[in-house]
N, C-alpha and C positions, 0 to 999 in steps of 0.2 A: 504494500500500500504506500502511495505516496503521499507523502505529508503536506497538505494546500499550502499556497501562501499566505502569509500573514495576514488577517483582515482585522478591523476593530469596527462595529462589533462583531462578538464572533457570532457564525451562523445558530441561530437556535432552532432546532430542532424538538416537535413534541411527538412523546410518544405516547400513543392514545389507547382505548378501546374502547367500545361501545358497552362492554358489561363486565362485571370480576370473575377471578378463577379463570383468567388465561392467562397468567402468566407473563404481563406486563412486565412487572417490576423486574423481575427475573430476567427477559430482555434488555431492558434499560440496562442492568446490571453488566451485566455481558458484555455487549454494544460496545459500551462505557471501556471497558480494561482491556478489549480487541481494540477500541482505535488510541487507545495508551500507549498499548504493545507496540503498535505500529507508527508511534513518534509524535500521533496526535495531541495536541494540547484540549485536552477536553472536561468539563466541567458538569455536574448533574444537579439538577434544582429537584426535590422530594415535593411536587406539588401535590402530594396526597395529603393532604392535611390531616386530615381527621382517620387516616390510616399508612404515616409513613412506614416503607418498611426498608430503603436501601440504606441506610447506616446498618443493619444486621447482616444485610447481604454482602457488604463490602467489610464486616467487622470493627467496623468504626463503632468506639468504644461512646455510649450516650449518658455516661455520667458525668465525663468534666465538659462543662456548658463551653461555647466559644467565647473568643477571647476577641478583644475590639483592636485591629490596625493600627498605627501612628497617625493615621488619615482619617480614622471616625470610623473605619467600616468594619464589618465582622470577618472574621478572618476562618475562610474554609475549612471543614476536616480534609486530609489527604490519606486515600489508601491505596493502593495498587497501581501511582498514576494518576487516579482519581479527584480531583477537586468534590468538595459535595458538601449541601448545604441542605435541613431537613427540621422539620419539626419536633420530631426523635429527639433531637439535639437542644431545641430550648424545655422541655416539659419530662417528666419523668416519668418509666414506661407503664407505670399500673395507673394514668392522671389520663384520661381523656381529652381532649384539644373539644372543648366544648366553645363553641362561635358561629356568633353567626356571618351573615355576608359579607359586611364590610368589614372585620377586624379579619377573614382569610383575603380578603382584597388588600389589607393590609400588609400582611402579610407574603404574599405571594412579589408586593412590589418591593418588600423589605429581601428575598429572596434571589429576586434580580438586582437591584439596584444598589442597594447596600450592602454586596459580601464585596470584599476585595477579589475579587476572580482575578484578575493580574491581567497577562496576554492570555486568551484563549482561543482555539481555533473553531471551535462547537461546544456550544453548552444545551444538552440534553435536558428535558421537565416531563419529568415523570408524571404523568398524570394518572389526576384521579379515573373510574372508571364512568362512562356517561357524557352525558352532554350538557352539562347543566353551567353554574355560575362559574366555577373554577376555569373551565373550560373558555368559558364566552369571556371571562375576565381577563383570561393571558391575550387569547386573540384582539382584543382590543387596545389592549395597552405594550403589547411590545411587537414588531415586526416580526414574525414566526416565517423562517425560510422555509418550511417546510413540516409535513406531520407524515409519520408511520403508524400504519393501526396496524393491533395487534388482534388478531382473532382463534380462534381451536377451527378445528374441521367441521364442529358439530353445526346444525341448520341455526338450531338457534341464535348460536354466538354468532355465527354470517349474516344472520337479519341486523340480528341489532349493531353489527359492525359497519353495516352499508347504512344506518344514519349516523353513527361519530364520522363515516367520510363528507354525507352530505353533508352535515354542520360544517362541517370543515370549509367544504368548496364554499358553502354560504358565506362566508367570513375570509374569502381569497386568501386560506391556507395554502399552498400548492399540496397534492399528495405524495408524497415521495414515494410510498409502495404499503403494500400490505406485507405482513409476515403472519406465515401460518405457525404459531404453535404447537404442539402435543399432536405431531402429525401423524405418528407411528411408534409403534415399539417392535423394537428389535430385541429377537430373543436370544441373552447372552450365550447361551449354549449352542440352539443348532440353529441361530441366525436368523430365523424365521420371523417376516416383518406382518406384524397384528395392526389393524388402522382400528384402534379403538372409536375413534368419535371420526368414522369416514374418511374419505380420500382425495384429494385433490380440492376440497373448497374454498380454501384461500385463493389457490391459482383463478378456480372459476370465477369469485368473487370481482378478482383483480382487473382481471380479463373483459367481464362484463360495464364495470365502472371506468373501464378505460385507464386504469392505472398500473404500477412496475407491480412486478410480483419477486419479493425481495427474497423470499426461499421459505425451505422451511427447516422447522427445528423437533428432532425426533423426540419421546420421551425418552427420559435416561433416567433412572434413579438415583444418579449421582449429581444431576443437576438438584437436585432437595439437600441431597446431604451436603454440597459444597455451600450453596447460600447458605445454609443452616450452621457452617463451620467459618463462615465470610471470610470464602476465598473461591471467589466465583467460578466457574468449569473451566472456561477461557484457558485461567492461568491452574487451575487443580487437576484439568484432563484434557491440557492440549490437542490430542490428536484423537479426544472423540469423537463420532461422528457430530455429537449437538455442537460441541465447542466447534468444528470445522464451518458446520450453518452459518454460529454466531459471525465467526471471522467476516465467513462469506458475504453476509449483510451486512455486518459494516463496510467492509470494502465497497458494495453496491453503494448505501448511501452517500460513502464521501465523492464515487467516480460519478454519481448523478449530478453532482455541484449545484450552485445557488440557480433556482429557477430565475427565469426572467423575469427583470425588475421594473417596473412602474416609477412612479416620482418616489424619491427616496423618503425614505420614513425612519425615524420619527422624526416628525420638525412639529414647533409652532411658531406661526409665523405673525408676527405687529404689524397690522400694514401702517399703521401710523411712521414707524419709521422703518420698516422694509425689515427689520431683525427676526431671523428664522426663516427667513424665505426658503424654501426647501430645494434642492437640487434636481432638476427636471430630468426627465429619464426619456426614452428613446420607443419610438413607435415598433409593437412586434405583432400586430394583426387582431389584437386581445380587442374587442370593442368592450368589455368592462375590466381592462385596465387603464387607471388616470394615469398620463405619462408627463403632464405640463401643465401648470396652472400660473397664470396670472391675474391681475387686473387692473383698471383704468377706473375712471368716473363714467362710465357707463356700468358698469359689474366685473362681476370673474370671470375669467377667461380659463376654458376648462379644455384640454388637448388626452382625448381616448387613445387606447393603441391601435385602434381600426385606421386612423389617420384624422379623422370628424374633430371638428374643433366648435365648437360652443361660447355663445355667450348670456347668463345670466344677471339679471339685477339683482340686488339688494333686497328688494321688495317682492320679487317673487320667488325668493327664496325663504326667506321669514314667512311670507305665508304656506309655503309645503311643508315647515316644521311637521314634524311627524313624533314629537314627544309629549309624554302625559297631560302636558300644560295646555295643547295646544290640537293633540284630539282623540278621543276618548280611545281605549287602548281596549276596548272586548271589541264596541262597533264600529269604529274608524271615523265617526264623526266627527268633521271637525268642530273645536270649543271655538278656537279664535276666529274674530271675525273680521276680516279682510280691512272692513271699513275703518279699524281703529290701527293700522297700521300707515303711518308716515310714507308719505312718497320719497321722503326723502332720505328714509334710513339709510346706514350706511354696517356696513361688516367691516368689524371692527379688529378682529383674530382668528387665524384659522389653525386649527392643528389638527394630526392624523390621529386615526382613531385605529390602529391595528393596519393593516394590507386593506382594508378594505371598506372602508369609510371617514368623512371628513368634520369636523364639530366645528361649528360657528358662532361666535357669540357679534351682536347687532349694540347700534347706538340706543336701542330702547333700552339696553340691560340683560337682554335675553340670550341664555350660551346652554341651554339643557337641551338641545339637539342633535340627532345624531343622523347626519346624509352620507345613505348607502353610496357607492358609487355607480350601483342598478338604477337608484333614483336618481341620482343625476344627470348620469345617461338617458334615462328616460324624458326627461323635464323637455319642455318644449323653449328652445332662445332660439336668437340669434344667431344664425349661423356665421364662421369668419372662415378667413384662407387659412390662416397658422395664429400659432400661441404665442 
């Protein structure tokens, strides 16, 4: 495997599944000390909050709490290679991480933002399993280069695996690939391969949804007893067949590299005085990637990667809000009424909201809005030659 070039930030990467008991973490684990092995600089965020389990898996000890940088930040456990930062780690393991939303949003940014990760070349977020806050909360607030789902062979796990991809695509995650877990057992004696939970699902899975199909990983018994003794297969049974999978999948995801990029994220931008203007990114055929935004005193100026360039007002953008305030969130009515909106408003700051949408706060005061870039795309302006 060859080791990327240096990038800052480094790529992050989630690893997801649609339900528990396939063996997420245990990937993540893996993944993790296969692309260490191989020169990688790479980092792991434990975003299962309310059920971390990779500090046991890497044997990262969770009684001495971390320790704060010279610079304010928390400073990572390291094990095998591994950077890693978990919930395990602040609470003790018979205490339940009892919270609600915003103190794991809290969290989750305290996660990224506040460790010392140093240089990194991929930082892995182990996620919880589902599609719920935790989930919608990374997607929005950090640029995610990419998500791997993890699924078993069985139907069920494949149903509920094809909505953690849809979420995904909702939220201009790229898919990097699926990985089939607990694909098979090989019988230690006379080799004989058992598909306890079916054969080939992930692939069809893959195949069907249009995405990589990253391999798969046999059952082994010693992948239980290595986490269990945190010292993951990778490096406890190199040349098993599951440790070989793992390899294999990491190598797949670094030789897949950063999908193609849109306007660069994160930025927020003043337009009072032009500070944060975000860095414009280059047309690749995507009609719901933004790749250029500007503006003038007519509006913003919004450049797709289909080539379409766009021009919105001010004022017909405050009235498309589309949050609580402004219209009712079971039946889509809108609250606000057009009439009480200034011709003259003006957008005041704009910033990214994840890969795939944009928050705008206005001269009346109002910033609790969140425009998809489906909806923008859609909006009816003015059309221009370029951005």
């Amino acid at each position: 495997m060859t080791q990327p070039d240096t990038v800052t930030p480094p790529r992050m990467i989630a690893i997801s599944s649609g339900k528990g008991g396939v063996g997420k973490s245990t990937v993540t684990a893996n993944i993790a000390v296969a692309l260490a092995q191989a020169g990688v600089r790479v980092g792991v965020v434990d975003a299962d909050i309310y059920g971390p389990s990779i500090p046991g898996m890497l044997g990262i000890a969770t009684d001495a709490k971390p320790q704060m940088s010279p610079n304010g930040l928390v400073t990572p456990a390291q094990a095998h290679g591994v950077k890693v930062i978990s919930m395990a780690m602040l609470s003790d393991d018979n205490a339940p991480a009892i919270l609600r939303g915003p103190m794991v949003t809290k969290y989750l940014q305290m996660f990224v933002k506040q460790v010392d990760w140093g240089q990194l070349d991929v930082l892995l977020l182990d996620l919880p399993p589902g599609t719920g806050d935790i989930q919608l909360t990374l997607a929005q607030a950090f640029p995610l280069s990419g998500a791997v789902v993890v699924s078993t062979p069985q139907d069920v796990s494949l149903k509920i695996a094809r909505r953690g991809l849809r979420m995904m695509e909702q939220v201009n995650v790229p898919i990097l690939g699926v990985v089939e877990n607990m694909s098979g057992f090989t019988c230690p004696t006379c080799q004989t391969v058992t598909h306890i939970f079916h054969d080939g699902g992930g692939e069809a899975i893959a195949e069907e949804l249009g995405v990589a199909f990253l391999g798969k990983v046999p059952l082994d018994p010693a992948v239980v007893d290595s986490g269990d003794e945190g010292t993951p297969l990778v490096k406890a049974a190199p040349d098993s067949p599951a440790a070989q999978a793992y390899r294999h999948i990491a190598q797949t995801i670094m030789d897949l590299g950063p999908d193609a990029v849109g306007l660069a994220t994160p930025f927020a931008w003043t337009l009072a005085d032009g500070s944060g203007k975000p860095e414009q990114g280059v047309a690749d055929g995507n009609g719901g990637r933004l790749v250029a935004l500007d503006h003038d005193t007519a509006g913003l100026t919004f450049g797709w990667g289909d080539g379409r360039a766009q021009r919105l007002s001010p004022r017909d953008l405050r009235i498309a809000c589309r949050c609580a305030k402004c219209r009712d969130e079971v039946t889509g009515k809108r609250l606000l009424d057009p009439a009480t909106v200034s011709l003259d408003i003006a957008v005041t700051r704009i910033w990214s909201v994840g890969n795939y949408a944009l928050g705008l706060a206005f001269s009346d005061g109002h910033d609790t809005g969140i425009y998809t870039y489906k909806q923008l795309h859609a909006m009816q302006g003015a059309e221009v030659e370029d951005v």
